[in-house]
N, C-alpha and C positions, 0 to 999 in steps of 0.2 A: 371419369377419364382413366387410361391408361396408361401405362410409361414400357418402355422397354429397360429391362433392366440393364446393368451394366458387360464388358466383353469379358472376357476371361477372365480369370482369378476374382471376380465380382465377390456379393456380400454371402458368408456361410447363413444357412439356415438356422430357424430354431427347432428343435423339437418339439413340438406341442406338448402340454403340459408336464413338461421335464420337474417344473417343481412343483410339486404338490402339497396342497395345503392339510392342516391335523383337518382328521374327521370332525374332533370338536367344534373347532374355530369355523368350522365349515358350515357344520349343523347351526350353530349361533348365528351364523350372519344370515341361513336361509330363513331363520326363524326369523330376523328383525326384515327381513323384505314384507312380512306379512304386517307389517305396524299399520298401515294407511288401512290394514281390515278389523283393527281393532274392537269398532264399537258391532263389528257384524258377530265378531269370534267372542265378543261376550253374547251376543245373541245368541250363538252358538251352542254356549256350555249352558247356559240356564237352560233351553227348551232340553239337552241333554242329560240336563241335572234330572229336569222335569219327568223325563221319559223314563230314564234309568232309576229313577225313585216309584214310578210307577209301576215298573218292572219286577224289581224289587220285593215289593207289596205283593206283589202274586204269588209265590211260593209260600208267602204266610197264611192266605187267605187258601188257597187250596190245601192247607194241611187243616186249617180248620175245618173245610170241607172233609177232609176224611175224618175228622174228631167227629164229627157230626155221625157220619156211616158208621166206624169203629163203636161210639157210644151205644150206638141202637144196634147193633149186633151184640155187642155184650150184655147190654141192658136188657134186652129179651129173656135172656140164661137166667137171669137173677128173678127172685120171687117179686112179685107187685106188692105193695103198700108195705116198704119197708125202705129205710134210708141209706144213703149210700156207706155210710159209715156201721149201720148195723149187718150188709152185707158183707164188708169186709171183713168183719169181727165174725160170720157166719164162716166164712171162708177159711177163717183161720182156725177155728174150734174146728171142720174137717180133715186137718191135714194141709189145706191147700195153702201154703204160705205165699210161696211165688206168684202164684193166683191175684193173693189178696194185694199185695204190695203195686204188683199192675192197677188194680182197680181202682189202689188208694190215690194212685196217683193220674187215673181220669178225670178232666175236670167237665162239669154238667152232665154228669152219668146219673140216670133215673133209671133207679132199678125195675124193671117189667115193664118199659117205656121201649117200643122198637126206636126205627130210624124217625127221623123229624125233617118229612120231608121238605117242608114247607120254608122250613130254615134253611135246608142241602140247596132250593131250586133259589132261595135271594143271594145265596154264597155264590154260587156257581156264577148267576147275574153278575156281582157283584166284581168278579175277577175276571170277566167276558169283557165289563166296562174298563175295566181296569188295565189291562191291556188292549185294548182299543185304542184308550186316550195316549200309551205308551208310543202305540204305531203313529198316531195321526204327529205326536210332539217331533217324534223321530223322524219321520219325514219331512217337517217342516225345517228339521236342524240340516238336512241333508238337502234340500235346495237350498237354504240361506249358502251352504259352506262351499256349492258349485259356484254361484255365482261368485266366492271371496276366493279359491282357487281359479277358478278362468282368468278372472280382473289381476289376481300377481303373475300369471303368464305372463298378460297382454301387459304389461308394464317390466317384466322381464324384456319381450322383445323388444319392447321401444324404448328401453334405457342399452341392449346390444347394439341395436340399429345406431342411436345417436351416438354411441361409444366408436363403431365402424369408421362414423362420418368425420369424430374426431384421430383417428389413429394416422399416424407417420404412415407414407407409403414406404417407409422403408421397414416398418413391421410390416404390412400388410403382404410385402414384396417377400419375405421369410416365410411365409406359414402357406401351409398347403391351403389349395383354395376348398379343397374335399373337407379338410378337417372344421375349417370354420364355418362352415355352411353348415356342418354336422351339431355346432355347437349350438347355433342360430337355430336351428330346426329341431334334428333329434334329441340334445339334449334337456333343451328347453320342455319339448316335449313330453320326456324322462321326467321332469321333474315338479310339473304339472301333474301329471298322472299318477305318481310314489303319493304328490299332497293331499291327492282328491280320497286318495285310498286308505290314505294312512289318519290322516286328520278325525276325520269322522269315526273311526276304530279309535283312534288312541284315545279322544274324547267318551265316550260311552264307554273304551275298555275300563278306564282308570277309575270314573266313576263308579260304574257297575263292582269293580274292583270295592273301592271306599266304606257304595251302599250292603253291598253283600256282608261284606267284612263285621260292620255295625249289626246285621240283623244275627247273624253266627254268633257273635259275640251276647247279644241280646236273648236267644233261644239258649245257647251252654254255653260258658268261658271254657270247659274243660276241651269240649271235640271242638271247639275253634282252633287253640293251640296247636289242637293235633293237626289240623287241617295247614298251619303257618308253618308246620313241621318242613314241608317240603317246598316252602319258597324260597328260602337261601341255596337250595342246590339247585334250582330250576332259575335263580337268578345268575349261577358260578357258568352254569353249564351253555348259557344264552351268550354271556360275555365273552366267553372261549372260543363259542364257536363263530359271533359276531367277528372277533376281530381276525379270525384266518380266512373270514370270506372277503372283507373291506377290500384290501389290497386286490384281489379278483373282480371285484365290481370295480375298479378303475382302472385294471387293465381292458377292461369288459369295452366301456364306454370311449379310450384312447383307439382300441382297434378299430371300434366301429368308424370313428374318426380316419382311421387311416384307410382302412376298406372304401370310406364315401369317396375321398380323395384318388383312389387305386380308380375307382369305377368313373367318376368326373371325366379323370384324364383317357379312359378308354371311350368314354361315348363324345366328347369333343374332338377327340382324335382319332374317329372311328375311320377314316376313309384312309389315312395315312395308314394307319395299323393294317389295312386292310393288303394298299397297294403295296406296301413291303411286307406281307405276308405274316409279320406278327404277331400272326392271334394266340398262336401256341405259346409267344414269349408272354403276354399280356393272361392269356392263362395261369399259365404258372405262376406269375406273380401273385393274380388275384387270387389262384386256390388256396396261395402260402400267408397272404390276409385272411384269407375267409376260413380256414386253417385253426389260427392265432385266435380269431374273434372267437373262432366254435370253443376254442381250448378252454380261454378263458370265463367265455358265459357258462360251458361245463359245469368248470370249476367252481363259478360264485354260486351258481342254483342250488349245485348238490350241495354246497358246504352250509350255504344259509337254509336250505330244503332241511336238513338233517335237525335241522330245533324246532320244529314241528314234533317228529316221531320220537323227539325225548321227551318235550311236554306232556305230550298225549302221554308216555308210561308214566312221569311222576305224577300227573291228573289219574289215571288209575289204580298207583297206589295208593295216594290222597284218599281217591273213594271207598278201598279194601279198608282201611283204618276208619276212617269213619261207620262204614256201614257194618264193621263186627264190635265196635266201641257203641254206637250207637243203639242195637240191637239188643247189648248185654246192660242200656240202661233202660230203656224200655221195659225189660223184663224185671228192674228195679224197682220200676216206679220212679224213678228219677225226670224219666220223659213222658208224655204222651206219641201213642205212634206218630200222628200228625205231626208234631213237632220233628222228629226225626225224619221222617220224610220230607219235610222241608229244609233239615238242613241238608239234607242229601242233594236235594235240590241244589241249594246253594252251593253248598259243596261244588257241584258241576258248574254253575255259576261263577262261583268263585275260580277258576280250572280254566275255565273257558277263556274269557276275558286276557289270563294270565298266557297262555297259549297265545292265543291272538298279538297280544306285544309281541312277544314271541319272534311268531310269524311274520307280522312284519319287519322287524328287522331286517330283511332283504330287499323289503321296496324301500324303506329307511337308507341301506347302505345303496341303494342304486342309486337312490336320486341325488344324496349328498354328494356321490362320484362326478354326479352331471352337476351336479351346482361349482362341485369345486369346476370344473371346466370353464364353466359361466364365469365364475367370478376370477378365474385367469384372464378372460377375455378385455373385462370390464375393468382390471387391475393392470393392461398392459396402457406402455409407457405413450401419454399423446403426444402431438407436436406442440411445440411451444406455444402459448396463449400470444394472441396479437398484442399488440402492447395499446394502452389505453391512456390518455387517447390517441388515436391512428394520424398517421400525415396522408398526406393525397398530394400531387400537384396541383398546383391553379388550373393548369391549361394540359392534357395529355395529349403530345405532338408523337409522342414513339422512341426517343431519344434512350437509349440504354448503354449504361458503361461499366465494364468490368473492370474494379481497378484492383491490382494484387490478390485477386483471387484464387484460394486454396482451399481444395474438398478430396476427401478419401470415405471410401463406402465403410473401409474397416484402417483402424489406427496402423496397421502394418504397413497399408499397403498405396503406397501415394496413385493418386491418379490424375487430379490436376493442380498444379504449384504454380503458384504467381501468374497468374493468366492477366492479362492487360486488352480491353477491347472496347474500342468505341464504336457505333453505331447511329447514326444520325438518323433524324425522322426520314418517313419513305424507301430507305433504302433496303434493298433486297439482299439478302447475305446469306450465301452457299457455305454448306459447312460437308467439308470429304475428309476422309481417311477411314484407314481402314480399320475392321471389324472392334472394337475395344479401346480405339485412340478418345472412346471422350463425347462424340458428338450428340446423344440422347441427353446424356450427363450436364450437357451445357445447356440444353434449351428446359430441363428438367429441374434447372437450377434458378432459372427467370422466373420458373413458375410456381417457386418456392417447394415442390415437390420433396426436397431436399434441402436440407440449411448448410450452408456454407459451413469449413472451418475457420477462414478467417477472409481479408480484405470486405469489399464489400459491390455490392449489383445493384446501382441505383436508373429509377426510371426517370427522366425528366428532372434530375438532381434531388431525388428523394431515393434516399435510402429506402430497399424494399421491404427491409424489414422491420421499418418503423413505419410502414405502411399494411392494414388487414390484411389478409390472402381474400378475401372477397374482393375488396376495392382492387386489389391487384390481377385478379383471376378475370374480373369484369371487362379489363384492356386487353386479355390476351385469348384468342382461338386459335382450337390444337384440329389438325388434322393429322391421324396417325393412318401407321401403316396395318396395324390389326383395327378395322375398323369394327367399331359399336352399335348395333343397335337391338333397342327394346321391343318388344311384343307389342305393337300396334299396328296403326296405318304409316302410311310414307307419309300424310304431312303430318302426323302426330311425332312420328322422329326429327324432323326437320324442324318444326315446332319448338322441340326441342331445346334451339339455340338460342333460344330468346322468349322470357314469358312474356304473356300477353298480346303474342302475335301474330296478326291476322292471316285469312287466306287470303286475301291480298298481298301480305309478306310473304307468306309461304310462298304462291306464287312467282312474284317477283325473284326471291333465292331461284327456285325451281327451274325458271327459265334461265337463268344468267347464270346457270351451273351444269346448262344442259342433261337433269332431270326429267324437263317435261316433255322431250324427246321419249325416250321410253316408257314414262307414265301413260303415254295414252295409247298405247299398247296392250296393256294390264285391264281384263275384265272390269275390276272395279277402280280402276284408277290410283286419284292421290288416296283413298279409302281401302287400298289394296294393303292386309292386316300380313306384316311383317314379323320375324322375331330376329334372335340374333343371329340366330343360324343364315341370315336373307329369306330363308321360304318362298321362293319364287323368282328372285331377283341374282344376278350373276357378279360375280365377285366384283366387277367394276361397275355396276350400276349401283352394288351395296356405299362406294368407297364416294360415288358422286352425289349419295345420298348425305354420307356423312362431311362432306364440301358445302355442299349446300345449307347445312345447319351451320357451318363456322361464316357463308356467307350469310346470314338471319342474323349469327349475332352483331354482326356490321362492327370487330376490334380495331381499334389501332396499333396490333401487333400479332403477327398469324404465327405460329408456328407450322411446318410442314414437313414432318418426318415420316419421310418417305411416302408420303401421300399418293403416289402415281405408280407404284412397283406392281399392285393389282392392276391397273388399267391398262386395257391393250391402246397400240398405238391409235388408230383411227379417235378410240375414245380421247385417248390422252392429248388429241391438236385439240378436243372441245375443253377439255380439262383448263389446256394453258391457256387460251384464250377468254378462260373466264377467270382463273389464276392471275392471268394481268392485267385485268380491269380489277379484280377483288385489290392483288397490292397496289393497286394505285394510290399514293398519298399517304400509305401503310409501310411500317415498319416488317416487313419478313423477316424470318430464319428457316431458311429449307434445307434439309438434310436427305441427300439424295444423290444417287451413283448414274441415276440416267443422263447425260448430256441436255437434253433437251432441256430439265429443269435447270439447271446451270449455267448455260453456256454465257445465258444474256443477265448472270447477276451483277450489282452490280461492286460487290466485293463478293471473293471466294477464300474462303479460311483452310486451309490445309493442317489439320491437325495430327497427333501421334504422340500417342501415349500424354493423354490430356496437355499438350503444348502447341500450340500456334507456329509451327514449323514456318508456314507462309502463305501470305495473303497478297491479293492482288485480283486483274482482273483474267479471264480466261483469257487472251491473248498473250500480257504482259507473262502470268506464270509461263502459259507454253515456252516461250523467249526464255527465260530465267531456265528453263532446262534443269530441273529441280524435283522435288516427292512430288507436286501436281503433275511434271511433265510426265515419272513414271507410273503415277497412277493411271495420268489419260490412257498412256499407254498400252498400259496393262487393260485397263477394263472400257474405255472408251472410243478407241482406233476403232475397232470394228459395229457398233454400230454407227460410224460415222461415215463407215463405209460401203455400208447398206444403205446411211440415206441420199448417196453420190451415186 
C-alpha cells in the first residue's frame, strides 16, 4: 500500500548512503555472507589446490624436457665411450674452462649419445597429461563456485526483500525510490559479479602464488630472493593506488543510484514532463547525473586501471634480473639450462598471479562500494517489533478512539497534539481541511503506518498497539487516491484483496463495484493482463478496480482517501452506490473535497493544522457558519450548483 505523505513543512529526506562504512568492516561482513557456502568454498580450494599443483609441475617437467634436448645436443660434441667426468677433465686440459664447468654441471649427459627421443616423447606425454588434469580440476572449481556466488545473490535479495517488508514507511517515505531499486537490483548485481570474478582468481592466484614460490625456492634460494626482490614495491604501490580509487568506486555506485532515481521519476512522469514542456529541464538535470556518474566511473577505472601497467613493469624487471642472474649461472654450472628455464617460467608465473591480485582490486573496490550500499539498506532502522504476545478483541464491531493523541513527522515540528475522537461501529466519518491540516496523517495513524508520540488509538478497547499490524491491517481496507496495480489480469488485481479467493468472489466484488460493466468490453475480459501504468484501462476504471479489491477483502473499517477524485461523475453515482452498500455495517473514514462523498456522512471532522477545529453533520456545520461553512464555500458552492 501507499500513504501520501505529509503537507508542507513534512519529513526532510535522507541522503542515501551519507554514512559510509570502512572498506574493511565492509570487506569482512561480505565475506561472512558467504558462511552458509562453506563446505562448497572448501570444495573449492582443494579442486584449486589440485589444479594449481598440477600446474605447477609443468614448468618442471618441461625444463626436463629440454635437459633431455640440451643433453643430446651437447652429448653429440663429446667423443663416445668416455665418461662424463673424463670429458670434463678433457675440456679442461684444452683451455675450455667455462666449457667444462657447464657440462659438469649437466646431469644424465652421455657423452656421443644424441637426443633420447623416446624419453623427450613420455615427458612431453607426461606434461600434455599434466595439464589436462589442471583444466578439467579447474573447471570443475569454477562451476562448484558459480553455483556458491548465484546462491549468496539470491539470498542477498531475499534477506533485502524481507528487510523492505520490514522497514518504517517513514524510511521508506525518505529515500529516493530510484536509489533503492538501484540498490535492490544494480547493486546487488555489482556484487555478484566482482565475487564470481574475483573468487575464482583470488583462489588459484594465491595458490599458484604459494606452489610457484615452493618450486623457485626448490630449483635456487639465490634467484628466488631476487625474484621476492620486487614484491614489497609492487605490494606499496597496489595499496596507494587502491585506496585513491575506493572513495571513486562509491561515489561511482551513489551516482548510479541517483541517476536510476533522475530516470524513475522522468519515465513515470513522462506525460506531465511532456504537457508542461519540461523535457529540456529534465535534460539538464539528467546530463548533470549522467555527468557525475561519467566523472566518477572515469575516475575509479583509471586510477584502479593504472596497477595493472605498474605490475606488468615490476614483472618485467623481475624477469631482466632473473634471466641475466640466471644465465650467468648456467654458464657456472651451478644450473642446468632446463632448470633455468623453468624458473623463468615461474618467474612469469610467479608475476602473473601477483598482477592479477593486482588487477583485481578494482572489481574488489566496486563491489565492496555496492555491498556497503546493501548493507545500509539491511542496517536501516525497522518499525517496532509487535509485541509478543499480541491482544485482539473478542468481537471486531469497528469501534475506534483517539484519546490525547500526539504525533509530529520531525521533533521540531508539531502536527497533531491532543486529538480526542470517538467513532462508533458503522458510522461514516468525512475528514476536510485543507492541504497539510493532518487528514492522511490521521487515517495513516489507524493503520499503524506511523507510531504515535504519545496518548493512544485503540480498536474495540484494545490498544492498537498491543495489537500485531497484521491482525490489525486484516480489519482495515485502503482505497487511495494514487491507485496500485500489478502486472497481471484484472481479476488477478482484484484477487488481490483477499487470499484464497474465488472467481466467484471475484465476481461478486466485480459487479457490486461496477467493474463488470466495463470488463466485458475488454478483448479478453477479467483475463485482460494489466500493469501499473493501467495498460488499456482509464483512470477511473483503474480506481474501480482497486474498490473492488478493498470490496473482496470484505473489512470492518474502510479507509477512503480520496478514492473518487479520478472518477468522472456518471462513474462516481456507480462508485457511491456501491460505496454504500460496501459501508453498510462498516466503520468509514473518507477523506475527500467532493460533496457528493460527504454530504450524507454521518459525522464530518473539520480539521487544521492536525486539530479538530469542528465536527458535526453537514447541515448542522453549515448553520454554525464556521471553517466547514468557509470551506464549503470556498470549494463546494459551485459544484453544488451545477448539480441544481
Amino acid at each position: 500500500m501507499s500513504a501520501h505523505g505529509p503537507g508542507p513543512g513534512g519529513r526532510p529526506g535522507v541522503a542515501p548512503g551519507q554514512k559510509s562504512m570502512h572498506f574493511g568492516a565492509s570487506l569482512r561482513r561480505l565475506v561472512r555472507t558467504l558462511r552458509p557456502e562453506r563446505p562448497r568454498l572448501i570444495a573449492v580450494g582443494i579442486l584449486g589446490s589440485v589444479s594449481v599443483a598440477l600446474a605447477v609441475l609443468g614448468p618442471k617437467i618441461l625444463g626436463d624436457a629440454t635437459n633431455i634436448v640440451f643433453n643430446g645436443v651437447v652429448g653429440r660434441m663429446l667423443p663416445a665411450g668416455v665418461t662424463q667426468q673424463q670429458a670434463v677433465e678433457g675440456l679442461r686440459a684444452s683451455g675450455h674452462g667455462q666449457i667444462a664447468d657447464m657440462v659438469a654441471g649437466m646431469k644424465h649427459l652421455v657423452p656421443g649419445q644424441g637426443i633420447d627421443f623416446d624419453a623427450l616423447g613420455r615427458t612431453i606425454l607426461l606434461v600434455l597429461g599434466v595439464y589436462v588434469l589442471s583444466a578439467v580440476f579447474l573447471w570443475l572449481q569454477g562451476r562448484i563456485l558459480a553455483g556458491v556466488v548465484q546462491r549468496t545473490g539470491y539470498r542477498l535479495r531475499q534477506d533485502v526483500q524481507a528487510k523492505i517488508d520490514r522497514l518504517s514507511l517513514a524510511h521508506l517515505d525518505a529515500q529516493p525510490r530510484g536509489d533503492v531499486l538501484s540498490r535492490v537490483t544494480n547493486d546487488i548485481d555489482n556484487v555478484t559479479q566482482s565475487l564470481q570474478q574475483t573468487l575464482s582468481q583470488l583462489v588459484t592466484s594465491v595458490l599458484t602464488v604459494i606452489g610457484v614460490l615452493v618450486m623457485m625456492f626448490y630449483l635456487s634460494w639465490q634467484l628466488a630472493l631476487i625474484a621476492l626482490v620486487t614484491v614489497p614495491l609492487s605490494a606499496i604501490l597496489t595499496v596507494v593506488i587502491a585506496k585513491r580509487a575506493q572513495g571513486q568506486f562509491v561515489m561511482q555506485w551513489k551516482s548510479t543510484g541517483d541517476l536510476g532515481g533522475r530516470v524513475e521519476e522522468a519515465f513515470t512522469g513522462h506525460e506531465l514532463v511532456t504537457a508542461f514542456n519540461a523535457q529540456d529541464t529534465f535534460t539538464a538535470s539528467f546530463e548533470t547525473e549522467n555527468d557525475r556518474l561519467y566523472r566518477s566511473s572515469f575516475k575509479a577505472q583509471f586510477i584502479s586501471g593504472t596497477i595493472m601497467p605498474v605490475m606488468s613493469f615490476v614483472s618485467n624487471l623481475n624477469y631482466v634480473l632473473v634471466a641475466v642472474v640466471g644465465g650467468l649461472r648456467v654458464a657456472s654450472g651451478a644450473l642446468t639450462l632446463g632448470e633455468v628455464q623453468a624458473f623463468i617460467q615461474y618467474s612469469r608465473q610467479f608475476s602473473q598471479p601477483l598482477a592479477q591480485i593486482a588487477s583485481m582490486s578494482n572489481l574488489v573496490q566496486s563491489g565492496v562500494a555496492s555491498a556497503e550500499r546493501i548493507f545500509e539498506l539491511l542496517d536501516a532502522e525497522e518499525e517496532t517489533p509487535d509485541p509478543v504476545p499480541s491482544e485482539r478483541p473478542a468481537q471486531v464491531r469497528g469501534r475506534v478512539e483517539f484519546s490525547h493523541v500526539s504525533f509530529r513527522y520531525t521533533p521540531d515540528t508539531p502536527l497533531i497534539e491532543d486529538l480526542n475522537l470517538v467513532v462508533e461501529p458503522g458510522q461514516t466519518i468525512a475528514v476536510v481541511g485543507p492541504t497539510g491540516a493532518g487528514k492522511t496523517t490521521l487515517v495513516n495513524l489507524i493503520m499503524r503506518f506511523y507510531e504515535i508520540d504519545a496518548g493512544t488509538i485503540s480498536l474495540d478497547g484494545v490498544d492498537t498497539r498491543r495489537m500485531s499490524r497484521e491482525d490489525l491491517r486484516d480489519q482495515v481496507g485502503m482505497v487511495l487516491q494514487d491507485t496500485w496495480l500489478f502486472k497481471g489480469t484484472i481479476a488477478e488485481n482484484i484477487a488481490f484483496g483477499r487470499a484464497g479467493a474465488t472467481p466467484a468472489d471475484v465476481l461478486a466484488a466485480a459487479r457490486a463495484t461496477s467493474v463488470d460493466r466495463f470488463v466485458h468490453a475488454l478483448p479478453e475480459g477479467y483475463e485482460t493482463v494489466i500493469d501499473e501504468e493501467g495498460g488499456g484501462v482509464s483512470a477511473g476504471e483503474k480506481q474501480l478496480i482497486t474498490i473492488a479489491r478493498a470490496f473482496l477483502a470484505d473489512p470492518q473499517i474502510l479507509i477512503l482517501d480520496e478514492a473518487t477524485s479520478s472518477v468522472d461523475t456518471r462513474t462516481e453515482v456507480l462508485v457511491q452506490q456501491a460505496m454504500a452498500e460496501l459501508r453498510r455495517g462498516r466503520t468509514s473514514f473518507v477523506i475527500a473535497h467532493r460533496l457528493s462523498t460527504i454530504r450524507d456522512a454521518d459525522l464530518i471532522l473539520v480539521m487544521e493544522h492536525g486539530r479538530i477545529v469542528e465536527q458535526g453533520t453537514h447541515a448542522g456545520l453549515l448553520e454554525a457558519d464556521g471553517a466547514y461553512a468557509r470551506l464549503y464555500q470556498s470549494q463546494f458552492a459551485a459544484p453544488v450548483a451545477e448539480q441544481a
